[in-house]
C-alpha positions in Angstrom: 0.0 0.0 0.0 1.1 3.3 -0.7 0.3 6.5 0.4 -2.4 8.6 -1.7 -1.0 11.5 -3.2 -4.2 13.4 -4.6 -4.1 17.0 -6.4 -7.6 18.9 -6.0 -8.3 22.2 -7.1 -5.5 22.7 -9.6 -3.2 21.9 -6.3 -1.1 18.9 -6.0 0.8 18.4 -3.2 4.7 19.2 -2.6 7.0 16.7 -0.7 10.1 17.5 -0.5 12.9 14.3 -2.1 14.0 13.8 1.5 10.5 13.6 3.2 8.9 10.5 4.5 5.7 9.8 3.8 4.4 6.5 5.0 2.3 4.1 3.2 -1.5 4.6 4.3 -1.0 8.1 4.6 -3.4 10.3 2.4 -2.5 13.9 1.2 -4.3 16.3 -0.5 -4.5 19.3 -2.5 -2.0 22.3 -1.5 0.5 20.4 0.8 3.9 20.9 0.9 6.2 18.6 3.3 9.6 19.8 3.5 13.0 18.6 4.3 13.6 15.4 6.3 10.1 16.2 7.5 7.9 12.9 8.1 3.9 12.5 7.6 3.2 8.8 9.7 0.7 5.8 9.3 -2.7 7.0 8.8 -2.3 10.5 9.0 -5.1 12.6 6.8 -3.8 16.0 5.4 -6.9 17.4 3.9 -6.0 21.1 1.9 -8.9 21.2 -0.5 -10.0 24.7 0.3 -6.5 26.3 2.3 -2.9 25.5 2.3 -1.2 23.0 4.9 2.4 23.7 4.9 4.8 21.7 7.6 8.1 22.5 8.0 11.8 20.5 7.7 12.6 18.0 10.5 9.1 18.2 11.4 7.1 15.0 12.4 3.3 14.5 12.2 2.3 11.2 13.7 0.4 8.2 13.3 -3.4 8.8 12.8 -2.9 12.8 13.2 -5.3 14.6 11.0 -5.0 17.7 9.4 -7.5 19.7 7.7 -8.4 23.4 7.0 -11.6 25.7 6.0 -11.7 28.3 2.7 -9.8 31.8 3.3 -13.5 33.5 2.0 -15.2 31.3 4.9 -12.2 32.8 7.4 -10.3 29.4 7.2 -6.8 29.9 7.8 -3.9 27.3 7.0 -1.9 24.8 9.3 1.4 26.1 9.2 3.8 23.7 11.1 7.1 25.2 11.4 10.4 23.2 11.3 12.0 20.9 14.2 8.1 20.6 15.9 6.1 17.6 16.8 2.7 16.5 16.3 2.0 13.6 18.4 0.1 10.3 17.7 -3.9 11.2 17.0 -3.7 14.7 17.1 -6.4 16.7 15.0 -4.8 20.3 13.8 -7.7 22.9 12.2 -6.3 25.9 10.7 -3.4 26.4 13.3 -0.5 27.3 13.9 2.9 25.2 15.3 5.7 27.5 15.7 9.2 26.2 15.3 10.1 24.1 18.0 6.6 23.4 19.4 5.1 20.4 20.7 1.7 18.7 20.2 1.2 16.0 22.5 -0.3 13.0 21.2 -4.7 12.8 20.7 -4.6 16.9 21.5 -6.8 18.8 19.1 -5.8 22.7 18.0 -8.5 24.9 16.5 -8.7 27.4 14.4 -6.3 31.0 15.0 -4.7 29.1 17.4 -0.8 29.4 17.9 2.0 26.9 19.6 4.7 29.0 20.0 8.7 27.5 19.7 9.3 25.9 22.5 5.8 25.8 23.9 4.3 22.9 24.8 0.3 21.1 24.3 0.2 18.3 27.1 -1.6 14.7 25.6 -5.2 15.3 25.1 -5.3 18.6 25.3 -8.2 20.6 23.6 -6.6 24.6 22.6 -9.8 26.2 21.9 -9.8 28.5 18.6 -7.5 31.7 18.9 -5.5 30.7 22.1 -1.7 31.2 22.5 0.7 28.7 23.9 3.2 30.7 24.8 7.3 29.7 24.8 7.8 28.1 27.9 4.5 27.4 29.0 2.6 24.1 29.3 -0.9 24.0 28.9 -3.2 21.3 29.0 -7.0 20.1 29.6 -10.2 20.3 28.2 -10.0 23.5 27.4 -7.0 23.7 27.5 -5.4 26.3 30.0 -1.3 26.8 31.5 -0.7 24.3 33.6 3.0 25.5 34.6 6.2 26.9 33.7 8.4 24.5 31.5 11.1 23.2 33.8 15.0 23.7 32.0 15.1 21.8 29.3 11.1 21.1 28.4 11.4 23.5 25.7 13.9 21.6 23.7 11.6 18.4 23.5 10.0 19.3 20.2 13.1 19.4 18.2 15.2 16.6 20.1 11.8 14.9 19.2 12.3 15.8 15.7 15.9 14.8 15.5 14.7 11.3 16.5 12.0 10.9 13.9 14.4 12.1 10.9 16.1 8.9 11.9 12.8 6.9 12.9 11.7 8.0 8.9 15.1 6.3 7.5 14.8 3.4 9.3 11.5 2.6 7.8 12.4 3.9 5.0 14.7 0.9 4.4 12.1 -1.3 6.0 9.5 -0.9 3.8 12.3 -1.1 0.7 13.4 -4.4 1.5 9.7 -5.3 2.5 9.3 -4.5 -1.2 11.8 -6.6 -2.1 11.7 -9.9 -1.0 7.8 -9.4 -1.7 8.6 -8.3 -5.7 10.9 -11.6 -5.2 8.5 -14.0 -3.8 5.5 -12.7 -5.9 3.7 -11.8 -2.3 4.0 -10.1 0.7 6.3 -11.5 3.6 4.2 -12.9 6.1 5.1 -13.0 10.4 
């Protein structure tokens, strides 16, 4: 299985020769993935009416989905920056990820809202539409409010995150190549 690339709207999207996209994964319209950046397992990115752009080194996770609303409808576009993580499940809506910032896995951010570099969106956590997560802040809850202060360090999570998933995206990668492989080889797919 591959992943679906699908133009819309004149738009096709833009992945940069060093991106990973995973097989299962489903992009469409004006994306653009840039360098070393990596788009997971069952992620949706849905720009049929606004632009989804996501950054280099940046990670959006297994089942994440992406999606945006029409500029004339005051839909804005996700704009992920580089070296920031989206965790597993996460639902992004016309938002914002600065540089640097962290998504914690099955949070949802809404429309006009903004994760600054080196802030930080606890797991689960629902930013309502317009809210700031400030650098060195961690918010969290349902809405989502500041919880505390990062301690030293917390703020660099996002892009030593990153720097693991570059390598996580290489590694399979090569999986998947010799996956295809032996099973071009055998005539059909390796079995466990």
């Amino acid at each position: 299985m591959e992943a679906l690339i699908l133009p819309f709207g004149g738009r096709t999207p833009r992945i940069h020769e060093t991106a990973f996209v995973a097989p299962g994964a489903v992009l469409i319209g004006d994306v653009t993935v840039g360098p070393e950046a990596s788009v997971w397992y069952g992620c949706v990115l849905r720009a049929d009416t606004n632009a989804i752009r996501i950054g280099a080194r940046s990670n959006v996770q297994d089942g994440s989905i992406l999606h945006v609303d029409a500029p004339d409808h005051g839909g804005r576009p996700v704009e992920i920056g580089e070296d920031a993580l989206i965790g597993h499940r996460c639902m992004l809506h016309g938002c914002t990820v600065e540089d640097g910032g962290f998504v914690g896995m099955a949070s949802t951010v809404l429309d006009g809202a903004v994760i600054e570099g080196g802030g930080f969106l606890a797991a689960g956590a629902f930013l309502s539409p317009g809210k700031r997560v400030a650098k060195g802040e961690m918010w969290g809850g349902l809405p989502a409010r500041k919880l505390r202060d990062l301690k030293p360090g917390e703020d660099l999570m996002a892009k030593m995150g990153a720097a693991h998933y570059v390598e996580e995206a290489k590694a399979h990668e090569t999986a998947l190549r010799a996956h295809a492989t032996g099973a071009s080889r055998e005539g059909r797919p390796k079995t466990v």
